[in-house]
N, C-alpha and C positions, 0 to 999 in steps of 0.2 A: 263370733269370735270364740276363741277356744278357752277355758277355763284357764288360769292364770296358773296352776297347778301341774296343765299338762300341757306339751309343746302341741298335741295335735286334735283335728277335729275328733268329732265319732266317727268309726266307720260307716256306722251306718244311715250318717245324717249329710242333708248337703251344709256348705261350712254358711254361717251364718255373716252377712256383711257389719252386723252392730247389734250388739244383745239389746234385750225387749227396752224399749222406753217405760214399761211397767216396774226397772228394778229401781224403786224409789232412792234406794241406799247408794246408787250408782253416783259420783261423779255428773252433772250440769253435762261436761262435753263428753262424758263419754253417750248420758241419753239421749244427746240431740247429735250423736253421730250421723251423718247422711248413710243411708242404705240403698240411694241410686245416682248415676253421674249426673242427675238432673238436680239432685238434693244438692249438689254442693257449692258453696259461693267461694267464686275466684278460681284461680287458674284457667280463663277459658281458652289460656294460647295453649292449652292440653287437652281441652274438654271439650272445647265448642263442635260447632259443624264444622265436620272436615279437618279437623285437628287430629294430630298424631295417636293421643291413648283415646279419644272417640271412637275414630277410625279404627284402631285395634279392635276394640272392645266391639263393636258394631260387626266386624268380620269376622270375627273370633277369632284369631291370631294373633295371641298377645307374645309377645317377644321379651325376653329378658332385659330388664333395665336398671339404673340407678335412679333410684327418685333424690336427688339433693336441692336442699332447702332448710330453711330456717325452722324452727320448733312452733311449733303449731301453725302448719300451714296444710297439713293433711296426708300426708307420705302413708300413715298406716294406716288411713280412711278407703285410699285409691287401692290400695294393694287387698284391701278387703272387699272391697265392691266391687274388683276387677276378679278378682276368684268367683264371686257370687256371680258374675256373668258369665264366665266361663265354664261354669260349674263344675270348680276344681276342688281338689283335696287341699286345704290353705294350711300347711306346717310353718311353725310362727316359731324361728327364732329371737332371741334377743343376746347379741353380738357383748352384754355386757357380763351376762351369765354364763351363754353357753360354750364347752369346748368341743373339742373332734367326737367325741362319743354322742355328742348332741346331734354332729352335721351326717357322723353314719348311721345312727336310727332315722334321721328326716330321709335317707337315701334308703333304707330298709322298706321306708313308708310308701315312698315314692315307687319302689318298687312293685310294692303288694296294689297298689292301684292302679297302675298299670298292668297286673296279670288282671285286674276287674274293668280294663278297657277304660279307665279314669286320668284327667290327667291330673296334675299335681302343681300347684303352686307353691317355692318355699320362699316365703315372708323375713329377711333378717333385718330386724332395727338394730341402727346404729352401727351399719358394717364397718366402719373404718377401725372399731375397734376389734378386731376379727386381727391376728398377725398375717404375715404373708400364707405362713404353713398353713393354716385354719383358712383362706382366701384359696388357697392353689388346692384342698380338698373339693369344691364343689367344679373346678374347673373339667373334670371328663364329663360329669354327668349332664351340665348344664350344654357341651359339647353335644352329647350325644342325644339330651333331648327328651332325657328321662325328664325332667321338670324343668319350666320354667322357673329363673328367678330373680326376684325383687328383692332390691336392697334399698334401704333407707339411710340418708347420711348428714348430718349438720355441717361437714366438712367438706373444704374441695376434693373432690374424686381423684383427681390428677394426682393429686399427693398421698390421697390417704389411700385409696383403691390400688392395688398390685396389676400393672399394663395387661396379665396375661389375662385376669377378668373381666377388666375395663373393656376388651379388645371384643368383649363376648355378650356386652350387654350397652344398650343405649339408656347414655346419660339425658334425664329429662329436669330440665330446673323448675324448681316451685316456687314462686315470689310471694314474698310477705301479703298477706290480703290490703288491700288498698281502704284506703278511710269510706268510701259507700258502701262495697264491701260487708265494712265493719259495721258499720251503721245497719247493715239489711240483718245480720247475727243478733247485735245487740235486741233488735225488735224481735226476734223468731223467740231468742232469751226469755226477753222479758215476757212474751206470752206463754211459753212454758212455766215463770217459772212465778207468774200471775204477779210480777214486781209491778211499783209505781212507773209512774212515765219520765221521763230523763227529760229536763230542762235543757234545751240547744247545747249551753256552755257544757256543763256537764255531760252530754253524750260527747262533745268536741273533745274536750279535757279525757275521759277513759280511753277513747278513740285512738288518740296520742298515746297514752299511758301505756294501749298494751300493745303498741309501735307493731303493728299484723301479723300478731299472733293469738289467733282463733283462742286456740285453747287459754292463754292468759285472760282474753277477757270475758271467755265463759266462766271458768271460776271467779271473777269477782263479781260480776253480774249475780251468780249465785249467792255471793257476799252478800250481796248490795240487797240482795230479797226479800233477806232476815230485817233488814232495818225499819222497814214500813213506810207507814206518811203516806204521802199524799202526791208526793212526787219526789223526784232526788235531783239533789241541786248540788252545787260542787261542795259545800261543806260535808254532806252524806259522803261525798264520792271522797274529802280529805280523810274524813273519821275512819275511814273503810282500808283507804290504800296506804296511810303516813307520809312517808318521803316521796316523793316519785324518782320511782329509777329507772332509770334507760335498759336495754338490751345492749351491753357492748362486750364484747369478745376478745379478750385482750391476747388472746396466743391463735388466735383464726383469721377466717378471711374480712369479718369485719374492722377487724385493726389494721390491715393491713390497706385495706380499703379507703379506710380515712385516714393514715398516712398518705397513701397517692394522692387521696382531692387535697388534701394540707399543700402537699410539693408541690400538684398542678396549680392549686390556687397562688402561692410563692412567685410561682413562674409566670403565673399570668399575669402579675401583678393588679391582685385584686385583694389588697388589704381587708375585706371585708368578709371575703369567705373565709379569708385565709385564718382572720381570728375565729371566726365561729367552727371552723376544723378544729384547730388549737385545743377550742373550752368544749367540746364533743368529749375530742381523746380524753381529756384531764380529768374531764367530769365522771366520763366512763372507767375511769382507773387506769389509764396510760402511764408508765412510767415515766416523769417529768427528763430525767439523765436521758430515757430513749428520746426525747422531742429533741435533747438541744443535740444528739448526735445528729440528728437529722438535719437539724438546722446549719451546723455547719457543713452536712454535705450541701445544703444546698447554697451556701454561701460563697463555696468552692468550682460548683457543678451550674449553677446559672446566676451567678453572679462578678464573680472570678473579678479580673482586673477593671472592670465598667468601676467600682466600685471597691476599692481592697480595704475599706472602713467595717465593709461587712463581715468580713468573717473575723475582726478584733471584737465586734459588735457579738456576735454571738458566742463569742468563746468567754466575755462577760457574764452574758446571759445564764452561762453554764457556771461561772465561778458562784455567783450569786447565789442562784438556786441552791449550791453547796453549800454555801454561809448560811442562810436563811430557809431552807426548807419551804415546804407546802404549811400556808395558802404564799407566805409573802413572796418567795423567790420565784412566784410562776409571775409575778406582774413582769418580771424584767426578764421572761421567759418570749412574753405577749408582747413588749416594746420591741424586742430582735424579733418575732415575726412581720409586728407590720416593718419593722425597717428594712426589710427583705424584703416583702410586697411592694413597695415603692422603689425599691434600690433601681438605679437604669440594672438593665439585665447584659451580660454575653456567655457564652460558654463555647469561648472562642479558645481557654487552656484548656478547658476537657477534651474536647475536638482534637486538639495539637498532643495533649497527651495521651490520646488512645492513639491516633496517627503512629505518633514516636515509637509505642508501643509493636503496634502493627508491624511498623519499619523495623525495626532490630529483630522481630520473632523472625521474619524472612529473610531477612540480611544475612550477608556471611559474615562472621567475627573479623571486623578490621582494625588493624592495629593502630596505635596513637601513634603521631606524625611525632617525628625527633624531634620537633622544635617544640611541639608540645609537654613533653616529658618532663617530669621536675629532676633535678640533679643533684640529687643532698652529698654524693660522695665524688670522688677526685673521678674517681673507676668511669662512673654515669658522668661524668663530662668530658673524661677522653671518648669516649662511646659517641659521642655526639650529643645526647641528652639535653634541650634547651637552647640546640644552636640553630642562630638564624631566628629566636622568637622574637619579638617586635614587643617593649612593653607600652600599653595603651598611655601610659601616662605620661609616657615620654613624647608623644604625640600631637600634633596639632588639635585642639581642639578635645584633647585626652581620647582619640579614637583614632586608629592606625588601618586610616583606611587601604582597601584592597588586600587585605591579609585573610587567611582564611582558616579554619577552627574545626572542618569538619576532617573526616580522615583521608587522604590523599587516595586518588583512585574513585571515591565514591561522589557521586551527581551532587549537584546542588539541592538542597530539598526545601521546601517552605512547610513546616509544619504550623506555625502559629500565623493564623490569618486576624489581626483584631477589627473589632466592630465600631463603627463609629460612636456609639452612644457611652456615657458615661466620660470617666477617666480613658480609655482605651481609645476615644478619640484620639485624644493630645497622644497617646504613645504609637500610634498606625501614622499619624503624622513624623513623629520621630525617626519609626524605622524607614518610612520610604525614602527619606532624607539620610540616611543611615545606607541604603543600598542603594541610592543613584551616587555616591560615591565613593562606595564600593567597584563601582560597573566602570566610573571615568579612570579610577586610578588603574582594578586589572584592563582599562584596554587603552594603558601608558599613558594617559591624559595627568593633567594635577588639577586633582579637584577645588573648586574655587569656593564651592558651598559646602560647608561641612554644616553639622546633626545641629540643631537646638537644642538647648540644656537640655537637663533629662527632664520628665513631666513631674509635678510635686504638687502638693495637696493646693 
């Protein structure tokens, strides 16, 4: 690795894949950095036999890519070990420091190693933070082949990466390291770093704690070194850590993430996950006001008429929280989720209003039917304005059947189809009672069974 001072190796050295394990003053992860793709634990749908940057690496034709993944799961490990097999010139930027005068010297470099028949690897952590302009600079060269390059990113590519370099380098995911995993580190740890031995609970408990990120639980394991004893048992491991805090992301892909399994779980109707998303976000620092917007999209979006208790139920939920604040107003945050986990489900209005939607964007603008029209002036009732309308309460049954509301000329259309379950039963029984006669009266008959009350609680 290059000196933290200078972007690049030595000329005249090959780039190192992890400084000496002899530099005592170093960082736990950075001395037990792996220096070959066999050192390293996890990722083997990248690494194994026959896997993509194996395969690379093993053929020598490393191709440019995005490494995205979570914070310590190895991005600037790969991209170092993968230069040391290449035996490449490894220019290391950091997307948080450097600007354009940084990416034309890395391209200066790139060049002078290529007149020495070398090729070049450029290393940038944290590219998302790189603007489009600083992104669209490496795009000829990595075009033409002067260097490959590696980027590293905590963010989705798709959003943060600009399409025209996206287009020019293969996105490869790195997944949190799994609890064995973790468990195979923690032990490589503790013999570097000559700690006690972890009682089950306690390796289970750090395990969790640093939720598969390598580097989080190298530095506390480091922690844990200085304590001593005889072994570490989870009181060592509370003295050590204080609160336990989760990894959550409140403006990334993990927020967004446990929003969908929240909705999914809503819509599954599984009260049980659906709380334990709820106290995830909450706990994670989710803004309570964002949950209950949610909730009522979801009250509206798979709940709808099954159920129209639901979405007075969460608009509560929201008043509440506003009277009361956090901790108290999230309990009647958690009663409007599970009462939405249970609700019968349909999303039989959503359906009908993206339809409606759909139907007018293609339609041609048709005019309201004369009988339609209100007529507040003398003018708009000689015009015709409201003649010939039919009012429904003048009607048998307060519904005037065979009369019709949509705009003259255009087809019949059914946009809301309701679902049996819930309230929207009783109201799919209604309307088809409601349109068998409609259908007797337009085809001159007089209908003999008119609609059932309207449906009520």
């Amino acid at each position: 690795m290059p000196d933290q001072d200078s972007l690049f190796e030595t000329d005249d050295a090959p780039p190192r894949a992890a400084p000496s394990a002899s530099a005592a003053d170093a960082p736990l992860a950075e001395r037990l950095r792996p220096t070959s793709l066999d050192d390293v634990i996890g990722q083997q749908h990248l690494l194994g036999p026959g896997q993509p940057l194996r395969s690379a690496a093993d053929a020598g034709r490393l191709h440019s890519m995005i490494l995205w993944g979570p914070p310590g799961t190895g991005k600037t490990t790969l991209a170092r070990i993968l230069a040391g097999r290449m035996d490449a010139e490894l220019v290391v930027l950091s997307a948080v420091l450097a600007g354009v005068k940084d990416i034309r010297d890395a391209v200066e470099q790139a060049q002078l190693q290529r007149r020495r028949g070398r090729r070049t690897i450029v290393f940038v952590d944290e590219v998302h933070r790189f603007n489009k302009a600083q992104q669209d600079a490496f795009l000829p060269h990595v075009e033409s082949g002067l260097f490959t390059f590696i980027g590293a990113t905590t963010e989705n590519p798709s959003f943060e990466v600009n399409s025209a370099l996206l287009s020019r380098a293969t996105v490869h995911v790195l997944h949190p390291l799994a609890d064995d995993e973790m468990a195979q580190l923690v032990e490589r740890a503790r013999v570097a770093t000559q700690a006690p031995p972890f009682t089950p609970q306690a390796l289970q408990q750090l395990v969790a704690w640093a939720d598969g990120d390598a580097r989080r639980l190298l530095n506390t394991v480091e922690r844990l070194a200085v304590e001593g004893g005889e072994v570490i048992d989870e009181a060592a491991l509370t003295r050590t850590l204080g609160e336990m805090l989760r990894r959550y992301d409140k403006g990334g892909d993990q927020f967004y993430d446990a929003i969908s399994a929240l909705h999914k779980s809503v819509r599954g109707s599984d009260p049980d996950a659906a709380l334990y998303w709820l106290v995830r976000m909450l706990d994670g620092g989710a803004d309570p006001r964002y949950v209950c917007r949610r909730m009522i999209r979801m009250a509206t979006e798979d709940i709808g008429l099954a159920d129209p208790r639901a979405l007075r139920i969460t608009l509560d939920a929201a008043e509440v929280y506003e009277r009361l604040g956090s901790p108290e107003g999230e309990l009647a945050i958690a009663e409007a989720i599970l009462y939405l986990a249970v609700a019968p489900k349909s999303n039989a209005a959503y359906v009908a209003y993206g339809a409606a939607r759909s139907h007018v964007k293609q339609d041609i603008t048709r005019p309201v039917p004369m009988r339609l029209r209100n007529a507040p002036t003398k003018l708009m009732k000689q015009l015709g304005a409201g003649s010939g309308y039919r009012y429904a309460h003048d009607e048998a049954g307060g519904f005037a059947a065979g009369e019709r509301y949509l705009p003259d000329g255009m087809a019949d259309v059914t946009f809301y189809e309701p679902t049996p379950r819930g309230l929207e039963g009783r109201i799919g029984e209604k309307l088809a009672e409601l349109r068998r006669a409609n259908a007797a009266a337009r085809d001159g008959g007089d209908p003999t069974t008119l609609a059932p009350p309207a449906p009520s609680e």
